[in-house]
C-alpha positions in Angstrom: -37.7 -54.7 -90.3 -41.1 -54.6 -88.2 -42.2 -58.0 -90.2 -39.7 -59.5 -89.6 -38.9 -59.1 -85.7 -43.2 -59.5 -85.2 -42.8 -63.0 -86.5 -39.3 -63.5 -84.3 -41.3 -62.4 -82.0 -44.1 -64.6 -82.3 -42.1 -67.5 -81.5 -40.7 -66.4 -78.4 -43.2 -63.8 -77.0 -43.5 -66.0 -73.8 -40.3 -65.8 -73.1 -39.7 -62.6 -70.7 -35.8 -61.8 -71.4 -34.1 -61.7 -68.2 -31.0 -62.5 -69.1 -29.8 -59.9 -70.8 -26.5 -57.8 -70.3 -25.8 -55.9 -67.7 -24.3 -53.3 -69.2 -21.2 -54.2 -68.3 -19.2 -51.5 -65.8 -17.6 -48.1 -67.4 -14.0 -47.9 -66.2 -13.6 -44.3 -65.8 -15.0 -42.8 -62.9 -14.5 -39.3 -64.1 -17.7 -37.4 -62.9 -16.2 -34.2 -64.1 -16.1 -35.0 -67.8 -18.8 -36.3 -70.2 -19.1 -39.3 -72.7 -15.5 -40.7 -70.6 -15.0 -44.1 -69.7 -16.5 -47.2 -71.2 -16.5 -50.1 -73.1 -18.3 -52.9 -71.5 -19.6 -55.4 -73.8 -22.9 -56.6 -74.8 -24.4 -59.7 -76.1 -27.4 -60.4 -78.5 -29.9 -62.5 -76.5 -30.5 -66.0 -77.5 -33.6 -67.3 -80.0 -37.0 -69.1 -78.8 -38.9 -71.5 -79.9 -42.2 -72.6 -80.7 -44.5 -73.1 -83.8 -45.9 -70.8 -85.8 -49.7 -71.7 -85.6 -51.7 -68.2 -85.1 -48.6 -65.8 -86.4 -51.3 -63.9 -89.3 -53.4 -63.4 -86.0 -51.0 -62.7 -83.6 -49.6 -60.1 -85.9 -53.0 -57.8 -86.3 -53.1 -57.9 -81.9 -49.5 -57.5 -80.7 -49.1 -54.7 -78.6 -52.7 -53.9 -78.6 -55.5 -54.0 -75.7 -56.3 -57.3 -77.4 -53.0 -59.0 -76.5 -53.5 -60.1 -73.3 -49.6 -61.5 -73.1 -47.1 -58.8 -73.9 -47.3 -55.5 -72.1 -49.0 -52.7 -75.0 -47.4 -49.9 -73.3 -43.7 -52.0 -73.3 -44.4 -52.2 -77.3 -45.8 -48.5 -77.7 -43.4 -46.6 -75.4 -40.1 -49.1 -74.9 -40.9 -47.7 -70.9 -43.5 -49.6 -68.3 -44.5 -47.6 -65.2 -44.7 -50.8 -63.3 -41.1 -51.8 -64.6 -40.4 -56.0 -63.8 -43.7 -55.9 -61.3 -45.7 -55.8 -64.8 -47.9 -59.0 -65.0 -47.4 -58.6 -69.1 -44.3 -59.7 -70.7 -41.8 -56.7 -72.4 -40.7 -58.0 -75.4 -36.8 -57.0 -75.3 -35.5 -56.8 -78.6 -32.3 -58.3 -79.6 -31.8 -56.2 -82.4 -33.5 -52.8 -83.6 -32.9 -49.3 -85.4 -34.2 -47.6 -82.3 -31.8 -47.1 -79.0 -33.5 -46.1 -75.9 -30.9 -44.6 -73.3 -32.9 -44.2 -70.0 -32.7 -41.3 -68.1 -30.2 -39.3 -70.1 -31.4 -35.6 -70.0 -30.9 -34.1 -66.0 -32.7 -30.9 -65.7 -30.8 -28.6 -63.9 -31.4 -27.6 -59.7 -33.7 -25.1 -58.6 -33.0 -21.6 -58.2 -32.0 -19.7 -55.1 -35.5 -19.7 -54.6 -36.3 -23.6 -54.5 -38.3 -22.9 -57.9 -37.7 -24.9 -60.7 -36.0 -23.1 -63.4 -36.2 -22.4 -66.9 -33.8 -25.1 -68.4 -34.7 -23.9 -72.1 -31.1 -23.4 -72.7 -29.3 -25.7 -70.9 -31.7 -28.4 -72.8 -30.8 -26.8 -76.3 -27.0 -27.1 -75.7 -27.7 -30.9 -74.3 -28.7 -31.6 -77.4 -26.7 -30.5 -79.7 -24.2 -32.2 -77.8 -25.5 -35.8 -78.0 -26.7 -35.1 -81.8 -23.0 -34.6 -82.1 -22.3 -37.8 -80.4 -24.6 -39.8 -81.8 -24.2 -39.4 -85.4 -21.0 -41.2 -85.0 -22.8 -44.2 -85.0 -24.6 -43.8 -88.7 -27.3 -41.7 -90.1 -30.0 -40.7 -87.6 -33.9 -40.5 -88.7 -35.1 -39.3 -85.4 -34.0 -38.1 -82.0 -36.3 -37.2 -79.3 -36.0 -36.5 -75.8 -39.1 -36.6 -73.1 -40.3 -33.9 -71.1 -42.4 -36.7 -69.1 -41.8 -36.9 -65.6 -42.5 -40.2 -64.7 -40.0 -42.6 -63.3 -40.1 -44.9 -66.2 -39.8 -41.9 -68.5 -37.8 -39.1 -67.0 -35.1 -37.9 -69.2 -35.5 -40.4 -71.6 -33.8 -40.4 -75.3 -34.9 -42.0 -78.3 -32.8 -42.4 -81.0 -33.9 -44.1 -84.3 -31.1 -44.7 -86.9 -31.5 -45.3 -90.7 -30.4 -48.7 -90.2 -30.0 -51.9 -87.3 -26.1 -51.5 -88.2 -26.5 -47.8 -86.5 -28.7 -49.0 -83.4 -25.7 -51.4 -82.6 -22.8 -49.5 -83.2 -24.7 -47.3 -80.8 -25.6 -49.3 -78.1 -21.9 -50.8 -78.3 -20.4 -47.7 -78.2 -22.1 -46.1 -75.1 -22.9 -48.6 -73.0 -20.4 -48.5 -69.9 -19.9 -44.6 -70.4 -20.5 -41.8 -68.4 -22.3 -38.6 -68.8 -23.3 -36.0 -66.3 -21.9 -38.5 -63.5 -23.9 -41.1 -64.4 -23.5 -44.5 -66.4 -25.5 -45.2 -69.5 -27.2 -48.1 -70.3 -28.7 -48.1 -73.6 -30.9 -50.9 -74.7 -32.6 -51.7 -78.2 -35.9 -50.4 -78.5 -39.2 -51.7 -80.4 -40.6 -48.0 -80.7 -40.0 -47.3 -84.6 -43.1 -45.0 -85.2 -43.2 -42.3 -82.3 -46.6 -41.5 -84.1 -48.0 -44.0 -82.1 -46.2 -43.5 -79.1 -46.5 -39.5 -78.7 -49.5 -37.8 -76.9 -51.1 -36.0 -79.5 -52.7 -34.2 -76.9 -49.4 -32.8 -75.3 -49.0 -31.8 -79.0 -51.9 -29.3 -79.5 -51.1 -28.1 -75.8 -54.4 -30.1 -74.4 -53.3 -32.9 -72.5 -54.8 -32.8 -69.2 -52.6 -35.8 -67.8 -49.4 -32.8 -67.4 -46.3 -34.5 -67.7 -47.3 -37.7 -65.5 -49.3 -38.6 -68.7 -47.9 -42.4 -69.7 -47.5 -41.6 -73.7 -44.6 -39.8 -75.0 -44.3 -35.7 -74.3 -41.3 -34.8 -77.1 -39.6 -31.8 -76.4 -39.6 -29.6 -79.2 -36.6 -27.7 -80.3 -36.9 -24.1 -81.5 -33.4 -23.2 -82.4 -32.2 -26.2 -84.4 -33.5 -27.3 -88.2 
């Protein structure tokens, strides 16, 4: 599938896609109760144009430090810290396996004490309950949720289905719902291989950037296979 959205996006990597859906407005305003409310409807966006002189080439640099158009960290992560400020275009795609639903995960308050507290548990059961959810949509390969704390990362979840059919049943099913109180607003994702979007440093316990760092921290999962 990468091939073949590279060389879509070759023809309209200039274009910075604005005009896509606004997610449309869940109905239910049930704060009380999760995945409630919904529908909305989205749209695919439209084409580009433009030649294909350079495609071999542009190819090798997209979403490298060499592409000095599209935004590397847009194409690595699917999240910019500098959001629509960037001066680099993010490539939005119109289709993909991978759904990126911002800001899903909510860590729980602090305790009596204004500390922050363990939320090991209350994670655990957050995501067996979106697993749950999201499988309705077709076979999943990966689902990861970021410890990051970043604005452009906070709470984000990835998931990558076995096919584009799942990534838009997905999208079309959530966008306009609720959970925890607030709406979701999934979007397609160009992040297929969270190899090269996780800090491998965060991996082996070494990153020294904490959870500010800009590449992917995955939380890991110790009670589920």
């Amino acid at each position: 599938h990468i091939s073949r959205e590279r060389e879509e996006y070759q023809m309209s990597y200039r274009r910075d896609d604005r005009d896509r859906g606004r997610y449309g407005g869940g109905r239910d305003r049930d704060r009380d109760r999760d995945f409630r409310g919904g529908g909305g409807r989205h749209g695919r966006n439209g084409g580009g144009g433009g030649g294909r002189g350079g495609a071999a080439r542009f190819a090798t640099i997209l979403g490298s430090e060499d592409d000095k158009v599209n935004c590397p960290f847009y194409y690595k992560i699917g999240a910019c810290r500098h959001g629509e400020r960037c001066s680099r275009v993010h490539i939005k795609p119109n289709f993909s396996q991978t759904v990126l639903i911002p800001h899903m995960y909510q860590r729980p308050g602090p305790g009596a004490d204004g500390l922050p507290v363990d939320d090991l548990d209350h994670f655990e059961n957050f995501y067996e309950e979106i697993l749950d959810e999201l499988t309705n949509y077709g076979p999943i390969e990966e689902l990861n949720v970021l410890e990051n704390m970043g604005d452009h990362l906070v709470g984000n979840v990835y998931v990558k289905y076995k096919t584009e059919d799942g990534g838009e049943k997905c999208c079309t099913s959530l966008r306009g719902r609720y959970y925890g109180g607030n709406m979701l607003m999934p979007e397609f994702s160009l992040v297929t291989n969270f190899r090269e979007a996780r800090c491998r440093q965060f991996d082996e316990d070494q990153c020294n950037r904490g959870n500010y760092c800009n590449f992917m921290h995955i939380r890991r999962i110790s009670n589920l296979g």
